[in-house]
C-alpha positions in Angstrom: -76.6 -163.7 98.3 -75.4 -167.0 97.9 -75.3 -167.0 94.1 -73.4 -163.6 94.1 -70.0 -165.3 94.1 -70.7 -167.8 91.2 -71.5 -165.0 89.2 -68.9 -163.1 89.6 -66.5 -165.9 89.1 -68.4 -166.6 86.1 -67.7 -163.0 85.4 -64.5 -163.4 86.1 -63.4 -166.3 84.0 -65.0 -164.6 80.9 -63.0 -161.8 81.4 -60.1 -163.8 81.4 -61.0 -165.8 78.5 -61.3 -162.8 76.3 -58.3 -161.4 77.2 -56.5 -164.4 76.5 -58.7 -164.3 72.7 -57.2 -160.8 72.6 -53.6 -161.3 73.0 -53.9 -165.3 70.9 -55.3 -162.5 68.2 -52.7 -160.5 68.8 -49.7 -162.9 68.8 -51.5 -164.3 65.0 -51.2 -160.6 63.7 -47.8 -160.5 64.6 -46.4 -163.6 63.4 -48.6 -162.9 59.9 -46.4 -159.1 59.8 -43.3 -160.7 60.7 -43.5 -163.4 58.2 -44.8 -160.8 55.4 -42.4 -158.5 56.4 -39.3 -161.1 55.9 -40.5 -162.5 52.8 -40.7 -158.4 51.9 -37.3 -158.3 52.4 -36.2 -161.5 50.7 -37.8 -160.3 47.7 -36.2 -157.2 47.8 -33.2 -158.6 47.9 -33.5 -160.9 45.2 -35.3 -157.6 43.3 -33.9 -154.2 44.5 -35.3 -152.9 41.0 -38.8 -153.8 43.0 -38.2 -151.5 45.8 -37.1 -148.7 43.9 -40.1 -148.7 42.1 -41.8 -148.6 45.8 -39.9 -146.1 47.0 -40.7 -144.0 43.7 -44.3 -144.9 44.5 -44.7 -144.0 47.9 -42.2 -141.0 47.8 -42.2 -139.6 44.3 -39.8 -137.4 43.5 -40.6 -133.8 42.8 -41.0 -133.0 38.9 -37.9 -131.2 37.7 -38.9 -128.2 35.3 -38.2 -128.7 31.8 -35.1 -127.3 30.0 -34.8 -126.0 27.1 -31.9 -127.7 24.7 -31.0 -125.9 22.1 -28.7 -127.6 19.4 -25.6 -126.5 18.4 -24.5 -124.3 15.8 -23.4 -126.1 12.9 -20.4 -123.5 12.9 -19.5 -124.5 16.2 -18.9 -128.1 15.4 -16.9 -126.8 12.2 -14.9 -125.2 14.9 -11.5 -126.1 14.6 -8.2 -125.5 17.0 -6.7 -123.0 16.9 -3.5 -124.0 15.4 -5.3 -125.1 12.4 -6.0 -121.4 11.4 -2.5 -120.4 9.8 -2.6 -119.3 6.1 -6.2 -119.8 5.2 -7.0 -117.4 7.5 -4.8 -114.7 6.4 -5.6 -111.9 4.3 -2.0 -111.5 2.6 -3.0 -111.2 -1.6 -3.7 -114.7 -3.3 -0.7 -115.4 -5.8 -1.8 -116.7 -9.3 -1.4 -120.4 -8.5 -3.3 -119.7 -5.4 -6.2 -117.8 -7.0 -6.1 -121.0 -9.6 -6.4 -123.5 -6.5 -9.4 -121.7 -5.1 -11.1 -120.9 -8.1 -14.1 -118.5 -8.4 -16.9 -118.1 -5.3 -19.7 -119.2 -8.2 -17.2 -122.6 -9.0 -17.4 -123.5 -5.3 -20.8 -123.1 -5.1 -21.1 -125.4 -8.2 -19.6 -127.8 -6.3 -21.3 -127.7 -3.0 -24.9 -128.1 -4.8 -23.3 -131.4 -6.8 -21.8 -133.3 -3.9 -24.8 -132.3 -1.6 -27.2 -134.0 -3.8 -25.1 -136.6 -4.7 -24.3 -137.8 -1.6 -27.2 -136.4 0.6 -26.1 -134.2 3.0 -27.7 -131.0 4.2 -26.2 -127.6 1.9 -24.9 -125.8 4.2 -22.6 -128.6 6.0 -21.3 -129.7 2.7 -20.3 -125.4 2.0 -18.6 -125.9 5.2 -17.0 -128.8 3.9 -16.0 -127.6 0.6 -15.3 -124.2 1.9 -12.5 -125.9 4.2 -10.9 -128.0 1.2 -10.4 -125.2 -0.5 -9.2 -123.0 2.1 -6.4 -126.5 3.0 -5.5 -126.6 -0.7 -4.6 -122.8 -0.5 -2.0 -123.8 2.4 -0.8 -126.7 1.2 -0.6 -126.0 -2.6 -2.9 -128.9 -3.5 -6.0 -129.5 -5.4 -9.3 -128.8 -3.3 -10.9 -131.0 -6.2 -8.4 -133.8 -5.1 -9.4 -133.4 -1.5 -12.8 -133.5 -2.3 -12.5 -136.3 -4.3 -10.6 -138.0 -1.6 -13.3 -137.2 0.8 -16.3 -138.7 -1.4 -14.8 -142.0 -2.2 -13.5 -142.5 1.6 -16.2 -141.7 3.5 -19.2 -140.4 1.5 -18.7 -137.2 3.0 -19.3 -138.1 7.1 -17.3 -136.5 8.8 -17.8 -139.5 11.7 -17.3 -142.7 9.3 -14.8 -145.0 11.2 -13.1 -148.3 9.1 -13.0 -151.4 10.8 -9.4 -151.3 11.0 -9.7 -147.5 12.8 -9.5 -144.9 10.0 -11.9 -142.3 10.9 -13.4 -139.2 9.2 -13.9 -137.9 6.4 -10.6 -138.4 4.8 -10.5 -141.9 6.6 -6.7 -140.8 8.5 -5.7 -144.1 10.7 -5.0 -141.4 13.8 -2.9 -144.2 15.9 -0.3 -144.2 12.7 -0.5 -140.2 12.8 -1.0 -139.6 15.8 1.9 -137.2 15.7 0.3 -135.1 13.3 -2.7 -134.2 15.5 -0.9 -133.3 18.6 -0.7 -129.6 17.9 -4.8 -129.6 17.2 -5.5 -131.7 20.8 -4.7 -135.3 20.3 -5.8 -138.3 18.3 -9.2 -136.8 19.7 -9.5 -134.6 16.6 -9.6 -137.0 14.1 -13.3 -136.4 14.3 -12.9 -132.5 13.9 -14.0 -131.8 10.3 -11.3 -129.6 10.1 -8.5 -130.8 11.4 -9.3 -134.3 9.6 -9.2 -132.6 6.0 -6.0 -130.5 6.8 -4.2 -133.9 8.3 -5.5 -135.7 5.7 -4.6 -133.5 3.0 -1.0 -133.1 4.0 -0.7 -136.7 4.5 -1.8 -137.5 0.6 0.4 -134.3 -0.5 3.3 -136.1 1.1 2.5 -139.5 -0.7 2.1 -138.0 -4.1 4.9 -135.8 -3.7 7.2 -139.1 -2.6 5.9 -141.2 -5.1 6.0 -138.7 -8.6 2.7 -139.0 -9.1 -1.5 -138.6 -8.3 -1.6 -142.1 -9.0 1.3 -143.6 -7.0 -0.1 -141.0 -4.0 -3.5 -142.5 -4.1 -1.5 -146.1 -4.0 0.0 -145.3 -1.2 -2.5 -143.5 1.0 -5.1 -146.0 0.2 -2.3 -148.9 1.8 -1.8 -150.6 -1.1 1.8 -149.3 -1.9 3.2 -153.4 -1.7 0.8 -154.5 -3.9 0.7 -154.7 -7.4 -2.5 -152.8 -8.0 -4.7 -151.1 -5.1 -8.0 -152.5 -6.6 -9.0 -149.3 -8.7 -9.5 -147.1 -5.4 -7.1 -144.7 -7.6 -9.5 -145.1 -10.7 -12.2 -144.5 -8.6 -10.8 -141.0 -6.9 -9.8 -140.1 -10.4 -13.5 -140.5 -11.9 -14.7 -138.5 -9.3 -12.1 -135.7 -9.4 -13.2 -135.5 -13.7 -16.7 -135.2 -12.5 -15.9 -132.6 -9.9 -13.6 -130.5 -12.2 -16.7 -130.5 -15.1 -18.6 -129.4 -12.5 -16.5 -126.6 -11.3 -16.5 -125.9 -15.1 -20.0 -125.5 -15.1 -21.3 -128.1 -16.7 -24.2 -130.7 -15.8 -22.9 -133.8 -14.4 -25.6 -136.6 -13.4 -25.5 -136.7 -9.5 -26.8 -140.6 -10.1 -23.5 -141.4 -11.5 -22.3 -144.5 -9.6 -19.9 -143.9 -7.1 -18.1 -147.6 -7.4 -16.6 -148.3 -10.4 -15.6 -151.6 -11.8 -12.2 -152.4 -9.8 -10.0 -152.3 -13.1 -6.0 -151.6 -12.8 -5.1 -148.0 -12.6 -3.7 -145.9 -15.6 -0.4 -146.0 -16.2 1.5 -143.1 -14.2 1.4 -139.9 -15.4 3.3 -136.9 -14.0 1.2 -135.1 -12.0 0.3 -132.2 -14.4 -0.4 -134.3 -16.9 -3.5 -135.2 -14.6 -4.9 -132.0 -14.0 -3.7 -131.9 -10.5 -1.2 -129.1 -9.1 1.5 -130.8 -7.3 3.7 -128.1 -5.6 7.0 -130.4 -5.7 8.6 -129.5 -2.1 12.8 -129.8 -1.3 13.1 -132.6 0.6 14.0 -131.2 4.2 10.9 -129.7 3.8 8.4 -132.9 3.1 9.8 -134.2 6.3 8.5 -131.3 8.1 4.8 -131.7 7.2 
């Protein structure tokens, strides 16, 4: 009886001794979680890229059914505004001159296989291309071989080429100097739009060659180089390339490995614009400032 009570302060004291281990263990755990959980959040702050990969991990997001994409028609991007389509798109009855300008459906075709092998783009974008040079030159009473020859040398045929200096598309048009001229197709946006770049482009070098009497002094001019004394055979180099289209329109077999560049020798010396090969519709003058 007497060594009851020591035992059961014995007891006792054990008791209290591991709940005191208990709650030290406790208080340890905590103080290891808190300091984890700060440095967590330091790092997280230093590296939020971290804890949206954890938040991916831990609650991924549900996988969103595939989509189809389908890829534009190459029509649609051809697609020009709507004030673009005036004369080409009529159906009044071509004139003489007109069905001279546009030539024969086998002639364009001739074309369309030579400057897509020559400069590497797909068929039927280059038909589009041609298609809508000749359908311009109908409007504006110009060459469609002229544009076309434009076209290659400026840009190689892509109709997204951009200049250091800001000329952009296929007939390279610097849109902040004309910006005027694309207002009624949407804005200096449409510099870009195959179509209204060639029509822009074309009336801009039809008013050059009209101004200056000749293909040549045109070309001067719309290449930049009407201050200079010579504009560093860019006009030789359109020329060359409107011969080889009109043989080719003729039907005969021009190389497609012809080289583009050609030595930078001065121009000819100016020749009326018949005299070229090139029909020049000459305009009154009230007119010209119109286009």
């Amino acid at each position: 009886m007497a060594g009851q009570p020591a035992l059961a302060r014995l007891r006792a004291r054990a008791q209290a001794i591991s709940a005191r281990g208990v709650l030290t263990t406790a208080q340890h755990t905590l103080t290891v979680f808190g300091i984890s959980a700060l440095a967590l959040i330091a790092l997280l702050m230093f590296r939020p890229d971290l804890g949206k990969q954890l938040t991916h991990s831990l609650f991924p997001l549900p996988m969103a059914e595939a989509q189809a994409v389908e890829a534009p028609a190459l029509s649609a991007l051809m697609e020009a505004p709507a004030s673009v389509q005036t004369a080409a798109a009529n159906d009044a009855p071509l004139t003489k001159e007109e069905k001279a300008l546009l030539g024969t459906q086998k002639q364009q075709q001739w074309v369309t296989n030579w400057l897509s092998k020559r400069y590497r783009v797909a068929n039927d974008a280059t038909n589009m291309l041609v298609s809508t040079a000749y359908l311009t030159a109908r409007e504006i009473k110009l060459d469609p071989l002229l544009i076309l020859a434009v076209m290659a040398i400026e840009s190689g045929l892509n109709p997204f080429a951009e200049s250091p200096v800001g000329a952009q598309g296929l007939m390279q048009v610097m849109s902040k100097v004309h910006h005027e001229r694309f207002q009624e197709m949407g804005g200096v946006q449409a510099a870009l739009n195959p179509v209204a770049n060639i029509r822009v482009g074309s009336l801009i070098l039809k008013d050059y060659v009209t101004r200056g009497g000749s293909v040549e002094a045109g070309l001067k001019t719309y290449v930049g180089a009407a201050n200079f004394a010579t504009d560093s055979g860019y006009g030789s180099r359109v020329l060359a390339e409107y011969r080889r289209l009109k043989q080719v329109s003729a039907g005969q077999r021009v190389p497609t490995t012809t080289p583009v560049m050609a030595s930078n020798t001065p121009a000819p010396a100016k020749a009326p614009a018949a005299e070229s090969g090139i029909t020049i519709k000459v305009l009154p003058h009230n007119e010209i400032a119109g286009l």
